[in-house]
N, CA and C atoms as a LAMMPS dump frame, in Angstrom:
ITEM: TIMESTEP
0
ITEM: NUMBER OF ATOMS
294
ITEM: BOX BOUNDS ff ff ff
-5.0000000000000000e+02 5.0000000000000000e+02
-5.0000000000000000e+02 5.0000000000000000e+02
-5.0000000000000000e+02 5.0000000000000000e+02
ITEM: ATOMS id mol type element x y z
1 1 1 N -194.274 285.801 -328.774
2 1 2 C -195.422 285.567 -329.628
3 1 3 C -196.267 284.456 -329.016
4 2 1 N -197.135 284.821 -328.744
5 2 2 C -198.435 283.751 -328.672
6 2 3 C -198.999 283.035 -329.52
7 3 1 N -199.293 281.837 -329.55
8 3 2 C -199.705 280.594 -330.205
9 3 3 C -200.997 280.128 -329.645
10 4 1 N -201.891 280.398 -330.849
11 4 2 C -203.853 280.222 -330.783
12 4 3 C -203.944 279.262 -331.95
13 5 1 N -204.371 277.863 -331.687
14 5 2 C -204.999 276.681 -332.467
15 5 3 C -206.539 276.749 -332.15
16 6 1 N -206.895 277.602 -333.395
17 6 2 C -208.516 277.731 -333.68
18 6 3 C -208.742 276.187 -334.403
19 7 1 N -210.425 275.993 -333.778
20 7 2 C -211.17 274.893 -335.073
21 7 3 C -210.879 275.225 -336.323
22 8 1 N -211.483 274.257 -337.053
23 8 2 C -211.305 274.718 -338.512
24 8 3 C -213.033 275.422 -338.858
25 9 1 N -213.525 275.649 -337.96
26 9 2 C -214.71 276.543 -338.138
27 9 3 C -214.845 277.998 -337.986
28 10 1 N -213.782 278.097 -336.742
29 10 2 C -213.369 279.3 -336.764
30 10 3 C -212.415 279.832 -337.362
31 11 1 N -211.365 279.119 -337.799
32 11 2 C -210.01 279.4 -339.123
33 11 3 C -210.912 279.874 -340.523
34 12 1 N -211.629 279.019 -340.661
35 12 2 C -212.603 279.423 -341.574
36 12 3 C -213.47 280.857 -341.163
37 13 1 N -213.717 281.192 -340.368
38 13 2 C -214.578 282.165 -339.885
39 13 3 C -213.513 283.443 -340.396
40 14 1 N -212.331 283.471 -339.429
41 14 2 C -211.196 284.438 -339.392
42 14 3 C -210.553 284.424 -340.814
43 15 1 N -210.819 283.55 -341.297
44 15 2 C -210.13 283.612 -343.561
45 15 3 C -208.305 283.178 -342.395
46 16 1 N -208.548 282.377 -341.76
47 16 2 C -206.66 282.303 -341.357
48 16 3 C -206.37 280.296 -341.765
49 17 1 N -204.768 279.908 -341.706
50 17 2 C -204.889 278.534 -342.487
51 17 3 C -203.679 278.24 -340.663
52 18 1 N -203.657 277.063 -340.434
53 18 2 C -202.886 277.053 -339.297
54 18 3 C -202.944 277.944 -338.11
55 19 1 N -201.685 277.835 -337.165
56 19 2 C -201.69 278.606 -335.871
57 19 3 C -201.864 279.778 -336.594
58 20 1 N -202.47 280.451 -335.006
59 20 2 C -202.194 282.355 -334.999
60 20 3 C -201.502 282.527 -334.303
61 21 1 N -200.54 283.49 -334.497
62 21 2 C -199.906 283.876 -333.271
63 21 3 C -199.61 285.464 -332.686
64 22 1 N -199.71 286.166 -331.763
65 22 2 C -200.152 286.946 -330.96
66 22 3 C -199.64 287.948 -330.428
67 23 1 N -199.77 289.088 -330.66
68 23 2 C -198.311 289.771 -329.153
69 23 3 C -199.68 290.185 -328.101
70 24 1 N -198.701 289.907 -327.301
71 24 2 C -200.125 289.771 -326.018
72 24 3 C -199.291 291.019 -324.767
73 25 1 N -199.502 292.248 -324.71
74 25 2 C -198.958 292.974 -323.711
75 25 3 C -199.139 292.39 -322.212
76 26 1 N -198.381 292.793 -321.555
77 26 2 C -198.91 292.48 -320.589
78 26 3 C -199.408 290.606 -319.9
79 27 1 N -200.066 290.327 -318.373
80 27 2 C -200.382 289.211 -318.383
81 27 3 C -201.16 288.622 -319.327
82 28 1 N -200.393 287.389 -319.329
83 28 2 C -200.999 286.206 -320.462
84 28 3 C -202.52 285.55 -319.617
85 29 1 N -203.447 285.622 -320.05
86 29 2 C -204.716 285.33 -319.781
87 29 3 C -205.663 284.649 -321.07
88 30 1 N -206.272 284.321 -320.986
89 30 2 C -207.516 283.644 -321.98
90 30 3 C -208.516 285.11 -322.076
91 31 1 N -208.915 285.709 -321.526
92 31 2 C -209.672 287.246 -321.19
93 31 3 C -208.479 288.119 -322.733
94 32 1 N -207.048 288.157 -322.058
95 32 2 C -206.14 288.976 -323.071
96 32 3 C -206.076 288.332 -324.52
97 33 1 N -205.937 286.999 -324.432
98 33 2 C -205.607 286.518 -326.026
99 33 3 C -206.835 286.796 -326.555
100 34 1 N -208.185 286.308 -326.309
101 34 2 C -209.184 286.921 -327.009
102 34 3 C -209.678 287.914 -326.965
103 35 1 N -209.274 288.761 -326.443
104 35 2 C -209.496 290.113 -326.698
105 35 3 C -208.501 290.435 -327.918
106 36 1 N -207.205 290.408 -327.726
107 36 2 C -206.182 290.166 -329.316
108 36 3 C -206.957 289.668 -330.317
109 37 1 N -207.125 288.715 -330.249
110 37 2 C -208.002 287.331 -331.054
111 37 3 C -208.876 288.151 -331.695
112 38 1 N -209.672 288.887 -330.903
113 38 2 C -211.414 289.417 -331.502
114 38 3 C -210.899 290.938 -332.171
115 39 1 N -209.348 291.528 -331.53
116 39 2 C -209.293 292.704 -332.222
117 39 3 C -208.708 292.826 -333.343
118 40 1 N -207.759 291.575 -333.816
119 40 2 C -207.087 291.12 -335.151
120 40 3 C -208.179 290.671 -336.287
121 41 1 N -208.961 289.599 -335.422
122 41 2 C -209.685 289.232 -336.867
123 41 3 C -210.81 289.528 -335.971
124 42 1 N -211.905 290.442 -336.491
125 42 2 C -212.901 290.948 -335.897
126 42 3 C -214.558 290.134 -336.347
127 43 1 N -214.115 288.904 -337.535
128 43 2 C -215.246 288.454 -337.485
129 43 3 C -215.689 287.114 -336.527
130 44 1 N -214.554 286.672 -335.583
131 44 2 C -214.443 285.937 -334.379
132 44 3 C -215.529 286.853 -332.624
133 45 1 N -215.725 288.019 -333.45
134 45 2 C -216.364 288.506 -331.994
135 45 3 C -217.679 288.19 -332.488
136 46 1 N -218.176 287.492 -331.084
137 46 2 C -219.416 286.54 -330.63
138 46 3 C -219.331 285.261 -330.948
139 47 1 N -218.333 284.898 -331.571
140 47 2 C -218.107 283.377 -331.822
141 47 3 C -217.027 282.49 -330.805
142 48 1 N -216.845 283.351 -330.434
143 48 2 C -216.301 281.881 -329.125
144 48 3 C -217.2 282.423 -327.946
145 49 1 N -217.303 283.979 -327.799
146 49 2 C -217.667 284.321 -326.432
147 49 3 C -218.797 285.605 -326.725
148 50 1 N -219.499 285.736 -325.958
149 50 2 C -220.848 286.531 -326.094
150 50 3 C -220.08 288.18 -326.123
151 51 1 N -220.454 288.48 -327.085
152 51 2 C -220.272 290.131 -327.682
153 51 3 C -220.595 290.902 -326.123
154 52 1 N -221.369 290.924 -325.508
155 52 2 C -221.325 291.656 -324.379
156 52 3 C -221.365 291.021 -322.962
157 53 1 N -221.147 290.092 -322.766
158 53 2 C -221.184 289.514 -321.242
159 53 3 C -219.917 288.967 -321.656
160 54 1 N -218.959 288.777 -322.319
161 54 2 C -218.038 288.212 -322.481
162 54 3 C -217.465 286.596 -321.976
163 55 1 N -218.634 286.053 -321.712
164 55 2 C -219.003 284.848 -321.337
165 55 3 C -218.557 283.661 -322.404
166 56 1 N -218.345 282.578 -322.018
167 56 2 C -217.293 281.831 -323.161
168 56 3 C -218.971 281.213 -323.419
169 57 1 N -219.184 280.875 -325.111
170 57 2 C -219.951 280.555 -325.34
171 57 3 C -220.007 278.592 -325.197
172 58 1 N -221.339 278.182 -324.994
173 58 2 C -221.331 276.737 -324.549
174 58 3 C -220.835 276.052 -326.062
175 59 1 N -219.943 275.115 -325.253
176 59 2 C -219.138 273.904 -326.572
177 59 3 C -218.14 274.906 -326.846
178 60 1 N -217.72 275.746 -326.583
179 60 2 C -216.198 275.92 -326.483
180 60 3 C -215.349 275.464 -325.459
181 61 1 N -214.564 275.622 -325.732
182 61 2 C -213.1 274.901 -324.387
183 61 3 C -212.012 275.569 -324.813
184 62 1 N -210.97 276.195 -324.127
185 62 2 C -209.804 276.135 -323.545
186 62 3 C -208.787 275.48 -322.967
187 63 1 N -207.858 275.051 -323.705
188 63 2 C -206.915 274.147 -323.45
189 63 3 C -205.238 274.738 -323.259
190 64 1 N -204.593 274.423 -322.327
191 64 2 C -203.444 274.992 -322.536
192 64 3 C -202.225 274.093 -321.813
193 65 1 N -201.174 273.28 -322.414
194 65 2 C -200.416 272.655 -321.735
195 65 3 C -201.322 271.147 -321.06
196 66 1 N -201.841 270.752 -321.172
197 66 2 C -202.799 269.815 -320.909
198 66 3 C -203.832 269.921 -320.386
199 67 1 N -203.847 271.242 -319.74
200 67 2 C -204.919 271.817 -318.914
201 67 3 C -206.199 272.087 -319.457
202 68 1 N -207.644 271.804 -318.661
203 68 2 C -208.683 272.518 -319.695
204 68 3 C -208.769 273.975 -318.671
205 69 1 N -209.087 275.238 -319.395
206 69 2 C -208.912 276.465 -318.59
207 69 3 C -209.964 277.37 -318.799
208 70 1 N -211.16 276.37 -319.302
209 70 2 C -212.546 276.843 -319.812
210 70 3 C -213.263 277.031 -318.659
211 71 1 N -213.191 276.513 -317.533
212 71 2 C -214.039 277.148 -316.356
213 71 3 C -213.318 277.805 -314.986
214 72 1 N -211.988 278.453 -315.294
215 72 2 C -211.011 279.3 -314.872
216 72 3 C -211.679 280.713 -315.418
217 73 1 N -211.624 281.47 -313.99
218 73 2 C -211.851 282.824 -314.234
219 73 3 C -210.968 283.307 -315.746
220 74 1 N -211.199 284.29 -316.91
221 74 2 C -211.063 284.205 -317.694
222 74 3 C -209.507 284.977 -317.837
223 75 1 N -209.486 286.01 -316.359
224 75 2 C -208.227 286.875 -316.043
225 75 3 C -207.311 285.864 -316.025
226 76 1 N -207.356 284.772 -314.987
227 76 2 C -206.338 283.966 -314.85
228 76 3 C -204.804 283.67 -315.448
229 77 1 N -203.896 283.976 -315.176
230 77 2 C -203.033 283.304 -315.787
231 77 3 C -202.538 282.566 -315.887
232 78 1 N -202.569 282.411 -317.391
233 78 2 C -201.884 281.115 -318.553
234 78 3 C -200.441 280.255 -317.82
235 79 1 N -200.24 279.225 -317.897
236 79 2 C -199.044 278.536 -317.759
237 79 3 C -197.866 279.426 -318.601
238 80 1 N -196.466 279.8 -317.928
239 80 2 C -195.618 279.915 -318.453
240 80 3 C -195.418 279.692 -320.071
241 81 1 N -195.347 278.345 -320.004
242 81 2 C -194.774 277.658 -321.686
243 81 3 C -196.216 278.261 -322.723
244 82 1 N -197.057 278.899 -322.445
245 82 2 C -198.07 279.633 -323.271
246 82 3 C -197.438 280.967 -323.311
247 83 1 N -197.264 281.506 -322.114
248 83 2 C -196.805 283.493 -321.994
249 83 3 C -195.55 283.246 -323.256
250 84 1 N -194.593 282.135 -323.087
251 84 2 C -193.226 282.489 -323.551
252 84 3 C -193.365 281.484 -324.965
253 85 1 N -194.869 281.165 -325.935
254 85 2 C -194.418 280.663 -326.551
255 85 3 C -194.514 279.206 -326.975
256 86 1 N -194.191 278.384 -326.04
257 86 2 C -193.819 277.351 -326.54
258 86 3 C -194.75 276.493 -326.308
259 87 1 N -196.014 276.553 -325.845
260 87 2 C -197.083 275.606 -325.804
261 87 3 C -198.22 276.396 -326.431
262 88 1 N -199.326 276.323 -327.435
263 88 2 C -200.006 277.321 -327.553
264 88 3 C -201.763 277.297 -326.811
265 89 1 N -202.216 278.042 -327.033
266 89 2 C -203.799 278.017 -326.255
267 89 3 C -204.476 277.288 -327.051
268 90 1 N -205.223 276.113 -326.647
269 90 2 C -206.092 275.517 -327.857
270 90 3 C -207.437 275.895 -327.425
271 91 1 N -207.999 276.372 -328.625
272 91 2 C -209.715 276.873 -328.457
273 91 3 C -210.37 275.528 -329.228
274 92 1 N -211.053 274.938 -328.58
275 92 2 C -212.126 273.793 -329.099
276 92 3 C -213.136 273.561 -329.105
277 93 1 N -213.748 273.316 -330.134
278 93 2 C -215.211 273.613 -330.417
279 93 3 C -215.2 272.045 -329.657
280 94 1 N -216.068 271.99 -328.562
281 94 2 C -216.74 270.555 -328.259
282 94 3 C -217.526 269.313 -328.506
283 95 1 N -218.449 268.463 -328.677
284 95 2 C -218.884 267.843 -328.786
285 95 3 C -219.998 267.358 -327.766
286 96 1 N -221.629 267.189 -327.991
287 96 2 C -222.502 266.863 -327.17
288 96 3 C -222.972 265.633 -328.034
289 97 1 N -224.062 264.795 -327.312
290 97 2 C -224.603 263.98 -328.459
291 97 3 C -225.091 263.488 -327.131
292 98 1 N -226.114 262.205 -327.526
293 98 2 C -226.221 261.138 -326.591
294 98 3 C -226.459 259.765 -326.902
């Protein structure tokens, strides 16, 4: 099972309270979990990533194991302790200001 820590903007978006968690066939990728992600709760598609270029939308981030994995090809694969579980993917809404 896969482990997804949405904002609370998007928890709110998806009607979900805490982690999600995932069966993810196949390689573990950021491309695969949100594709899961967008096909479970379907009102998350275009909200992290553009409905058709599939492009991560700006002020999101990807986090996984300490890593940020937001400007990693999106195929890429995930660290181990994400595929098996025990670390989960964090999606984060960012912060700009000046």
């Amino acid at each position: 099972m896969i482990r997804v820590v949405l904002p609370q903007h998007l928890r709110t978006l998806a009607r979900v309270e805490g982690e999600v968690g995932l069966e993810i066939p196949g390689p573990v990728s950021v491309a695969a979990i949100l594709d899961a992600l967008e096909a479970r709760f379907p009102a998350l598609r275009g909200a992290i990533r553009d409905r058709d270029t599939k492009k991560r939308r700006p002020f999101i981030r990807f986090y996984a194991c300490e890593e940020d994995f937001s400007h990693a090809p999106p195929e890429s694969p995930l660290p181990e302790a994400v595929a098996q579980g025990r670390e989960p993917l964090r999606i984060v809404g960012a912060m700009a200001g000046g």
